[in-house]
C-alpha positions in Angstrom: 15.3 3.1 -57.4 13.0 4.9 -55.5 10.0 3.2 -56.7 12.0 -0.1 -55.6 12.1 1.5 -52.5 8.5 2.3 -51.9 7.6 -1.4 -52.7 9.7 -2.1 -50.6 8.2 -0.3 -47.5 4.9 -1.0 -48.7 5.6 -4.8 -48.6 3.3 -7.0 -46.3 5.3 -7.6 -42.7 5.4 -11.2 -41.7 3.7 -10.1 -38.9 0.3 -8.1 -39.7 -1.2 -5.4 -37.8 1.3 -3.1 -37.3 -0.1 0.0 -37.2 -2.9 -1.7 -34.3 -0.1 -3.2 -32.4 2.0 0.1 -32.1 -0.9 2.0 -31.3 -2.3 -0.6 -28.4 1.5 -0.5 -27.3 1.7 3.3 -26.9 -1.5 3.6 -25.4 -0.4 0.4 -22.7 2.5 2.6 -22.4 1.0 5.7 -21.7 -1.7 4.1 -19.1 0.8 2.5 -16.7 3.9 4.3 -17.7 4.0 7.9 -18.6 0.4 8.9 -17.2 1.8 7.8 -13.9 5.1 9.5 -14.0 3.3 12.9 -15.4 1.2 12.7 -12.4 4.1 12.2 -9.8 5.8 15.5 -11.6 2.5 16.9 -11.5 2.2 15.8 -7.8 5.6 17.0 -6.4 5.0 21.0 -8.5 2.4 21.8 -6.5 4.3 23.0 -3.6 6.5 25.3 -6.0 9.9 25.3 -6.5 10.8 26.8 -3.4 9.4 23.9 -1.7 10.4 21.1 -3.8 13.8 22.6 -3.6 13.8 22.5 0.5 12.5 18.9 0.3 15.8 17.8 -2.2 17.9 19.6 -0.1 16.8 18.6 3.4 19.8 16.6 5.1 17.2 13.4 6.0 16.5 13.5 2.2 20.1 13.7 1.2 20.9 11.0 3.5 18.4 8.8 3.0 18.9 9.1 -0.9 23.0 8.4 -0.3 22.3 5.3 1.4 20.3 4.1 -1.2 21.8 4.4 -4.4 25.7 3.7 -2.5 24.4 0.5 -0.9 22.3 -0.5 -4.2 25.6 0.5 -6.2 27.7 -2.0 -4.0 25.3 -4.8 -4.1 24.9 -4.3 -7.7 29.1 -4.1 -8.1 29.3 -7.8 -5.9 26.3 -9.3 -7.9 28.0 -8.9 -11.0 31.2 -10.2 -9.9 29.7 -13.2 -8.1 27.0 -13.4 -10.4 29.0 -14.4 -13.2 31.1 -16.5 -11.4 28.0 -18.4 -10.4 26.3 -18.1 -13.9 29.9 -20.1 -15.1 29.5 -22.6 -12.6 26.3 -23.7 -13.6 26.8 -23.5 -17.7 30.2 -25.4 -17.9 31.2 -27.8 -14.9 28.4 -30.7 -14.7 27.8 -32.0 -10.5 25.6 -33.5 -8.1 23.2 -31.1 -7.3 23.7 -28.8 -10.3 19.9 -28.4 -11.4 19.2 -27.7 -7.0 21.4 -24.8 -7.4 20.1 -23.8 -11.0 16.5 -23.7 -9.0 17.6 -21.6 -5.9 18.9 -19.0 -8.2 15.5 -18.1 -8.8 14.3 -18.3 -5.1 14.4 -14.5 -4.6 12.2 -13.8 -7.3 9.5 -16.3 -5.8 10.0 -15.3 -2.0 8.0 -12.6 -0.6 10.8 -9.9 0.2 9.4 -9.2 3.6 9.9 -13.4 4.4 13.4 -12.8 3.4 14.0 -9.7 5.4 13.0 -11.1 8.4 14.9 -14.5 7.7 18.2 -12.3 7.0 18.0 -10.0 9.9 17.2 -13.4 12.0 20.8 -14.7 10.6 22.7 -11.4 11.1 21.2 -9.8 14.1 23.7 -9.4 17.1 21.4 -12.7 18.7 21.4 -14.5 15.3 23.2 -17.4 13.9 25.7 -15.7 12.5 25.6 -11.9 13.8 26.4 -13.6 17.3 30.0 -14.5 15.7 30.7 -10.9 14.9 29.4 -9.1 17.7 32.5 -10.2 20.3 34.4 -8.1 18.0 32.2 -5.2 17.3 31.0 -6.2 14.2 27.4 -4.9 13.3 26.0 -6.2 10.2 22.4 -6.1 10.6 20.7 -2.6 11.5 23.7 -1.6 9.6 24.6 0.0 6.1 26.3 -3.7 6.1 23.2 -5.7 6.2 20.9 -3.3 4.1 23.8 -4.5 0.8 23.4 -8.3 2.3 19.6 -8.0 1.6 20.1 -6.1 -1.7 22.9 -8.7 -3.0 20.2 -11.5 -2.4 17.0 -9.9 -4.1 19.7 -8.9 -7.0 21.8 -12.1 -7.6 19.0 -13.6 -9.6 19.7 -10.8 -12.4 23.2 -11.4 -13.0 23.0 -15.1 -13.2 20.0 -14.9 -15.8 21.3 -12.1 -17.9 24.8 -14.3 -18.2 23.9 -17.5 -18.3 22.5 -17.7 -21.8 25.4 -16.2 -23.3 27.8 -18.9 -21.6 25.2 -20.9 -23.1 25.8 -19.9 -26.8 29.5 -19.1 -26.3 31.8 -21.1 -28.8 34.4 -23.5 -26.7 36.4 -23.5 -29.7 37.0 -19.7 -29.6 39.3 -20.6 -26.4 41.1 -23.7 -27.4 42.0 -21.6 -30.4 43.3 -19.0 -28.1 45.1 -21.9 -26.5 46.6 -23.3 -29.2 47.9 -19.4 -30.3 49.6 -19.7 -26.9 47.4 -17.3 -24.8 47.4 -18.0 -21.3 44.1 -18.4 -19.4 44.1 -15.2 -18.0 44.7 -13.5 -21.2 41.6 -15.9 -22.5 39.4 -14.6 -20.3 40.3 -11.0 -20.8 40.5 -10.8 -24.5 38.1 -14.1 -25.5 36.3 -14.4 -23.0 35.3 -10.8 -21.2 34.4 -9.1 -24.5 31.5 -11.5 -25.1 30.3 -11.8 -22.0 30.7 -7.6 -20.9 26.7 -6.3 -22.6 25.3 -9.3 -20.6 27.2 -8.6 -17.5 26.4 -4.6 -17.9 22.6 -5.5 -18.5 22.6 -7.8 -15.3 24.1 -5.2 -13.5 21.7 -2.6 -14.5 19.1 -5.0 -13.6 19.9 -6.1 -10.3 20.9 -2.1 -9.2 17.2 -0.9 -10.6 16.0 -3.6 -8.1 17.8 -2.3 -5.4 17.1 1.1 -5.6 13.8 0.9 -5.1 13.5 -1.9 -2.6 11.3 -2.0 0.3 10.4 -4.7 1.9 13.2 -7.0 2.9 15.4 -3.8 3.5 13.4 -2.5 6.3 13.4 -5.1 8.8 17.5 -5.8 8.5 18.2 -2.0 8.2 17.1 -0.6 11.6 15.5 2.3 10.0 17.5 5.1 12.3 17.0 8.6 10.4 20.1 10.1 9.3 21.8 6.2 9.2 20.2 3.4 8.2 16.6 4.9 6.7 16.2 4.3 2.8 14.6 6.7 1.0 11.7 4.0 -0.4 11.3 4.4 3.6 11.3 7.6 4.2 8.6 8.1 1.3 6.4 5.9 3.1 6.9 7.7 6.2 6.1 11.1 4.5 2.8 9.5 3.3 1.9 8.4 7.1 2.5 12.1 7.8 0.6 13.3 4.8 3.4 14.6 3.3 2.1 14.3 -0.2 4.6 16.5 -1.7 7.3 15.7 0.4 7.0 11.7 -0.9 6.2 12.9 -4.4 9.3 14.8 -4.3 11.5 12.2 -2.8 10.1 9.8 -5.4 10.8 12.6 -8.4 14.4 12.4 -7.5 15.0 8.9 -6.8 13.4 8.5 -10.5 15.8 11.1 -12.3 19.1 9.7 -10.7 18.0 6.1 -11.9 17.3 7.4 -14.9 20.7 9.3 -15.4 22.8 6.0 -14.0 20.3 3.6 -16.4 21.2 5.9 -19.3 25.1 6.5 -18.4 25.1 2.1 -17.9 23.2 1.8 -21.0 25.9 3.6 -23.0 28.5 2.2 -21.8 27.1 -1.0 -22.7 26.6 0.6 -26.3 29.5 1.5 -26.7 31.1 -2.0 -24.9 29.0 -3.8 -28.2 30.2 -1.4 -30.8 33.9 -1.9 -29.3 34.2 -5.5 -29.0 32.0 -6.7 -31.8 34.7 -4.6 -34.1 37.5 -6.6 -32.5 
């Protein structure tokens, strides 16, 4: 047996080269990656603890770092909902203009995200197209937390739709018209059929389209208004701590913007672990 087992390690791979390819993938990994991230821990130490920890606690930090993760959170939450809505729109009903819409999905990943900041915050200004209609009654959306989620749910929708459209793709049609037959309701298709399959796609989208919001820039800053305290984002407020050469004040900033999205990646990524082991026992 164990002889067996050794041939059958030392076996040829389909693919050869395995011990260059891992080590030109580490060391890819290592130059843009972890050499980069060592250097922004490296970076934001300097000061000392007792300065990094005045920096995190600072109330323009803590604000600035709410606003971003709730508003990416939201867009994230209506992406997914819409998203998939969207992605089974285009994958089971066949219309005019089907392969136009198919294309637009993918318009935020080709648009400059400072063109589409400046075309949102000309819709949803108080003197826009559409901010005009809600300002008789009050109604801020741009230079508002409001806007900042409409420019996050545009640069994030793409995510969603991609990450669940190829499942609808592959998804068996027969698996609900048994369910039909078996007397389910459609409801109770979608939730027990339907859902199950289509829940790691949905979580990955999700995952996707909140990483991208976290850390965007550039179609944020023109809708937000940028008022410290309110509507500043922290990618903003590192930028602004650069212009004052604030090296370890934007290092630090950065340091924890990259542990919480590692700590809501990881918590998302295990619940889509366990969402797979759950529903591919059912």
């Amino acid at each position: 047996m164990a002889a067996l087992h050794i041939a059958s390690i030392k076996r040829p791979s389909v693919i050869p080269g395995f011990g260059l390819a891992l080590g030109v993938t580490l060391s890819y990994l290592g130059l843009i990656v972890l050499i980069p991230l060592a250097g922004l821990f490296w970076r934001s130490a300097q000061g000392g603890p007792a300065e990094f920890i005045r920096i995190a606690t600072d109330a323009r930090t803590l604000a600035a770092l709410r606003l971003s993760f709730g508003t990416a959170f939201i867009a994230a939450a209506i992406n997914a909902v819409f998203g998939m809505i969207l992605a089974w729109i285009l994958v089971r009903y066949d219309f005019p203009g089907r392969r136009i819409i198919d294309a637009i999905v993918d318009l935020p990943f080709a648009l400059p995200t400072a063109v589409a900041g400046i075309a949102l915050t000309a819709l949803y200004a108080p003197n826009g197209w559409i901010g005009s209609l809600f300002e008789p009654f009050g109604i801020r959306i741009a230079y508002s937390a409001t806007g900042i989620v409409i420019a996050l749910v545009f640069i994030g929708l793409p995510f969603v739709v991609r990450s669940v459209q190829p499942v609808l793709e592959d998804f068996d049609r027969e698996v609900e018209e048994v369910s039909a037959t078996l007397g389910a309701t459609r409801a109770q298709t979608v939730r027990r059929v339907v859902m199950p399959t289509l829940m790691p796609a949905l979580l990955t989208g999700f995952a996707l389209a909140f990483a991208r919001a976290v850390g965007e820039y550039g179609s944020v800053i023109f809708i937000a208004g940028n008022s410290p305290y309110r509507t500043e984002i922290a990618p903003l407020l590192i930028v602004i701590k650069l212009e004052e050469f604030s090296y370890s004040g934007a290092t630090t900033i950065a340091v924890l913007m990259l542990i919480a999205s590692f700590l809501i990646l990881l918590a998302i990524n295990l619940v889509q672990s366990w969402s797979r082991r759950r529903y591919g026992d059912v």
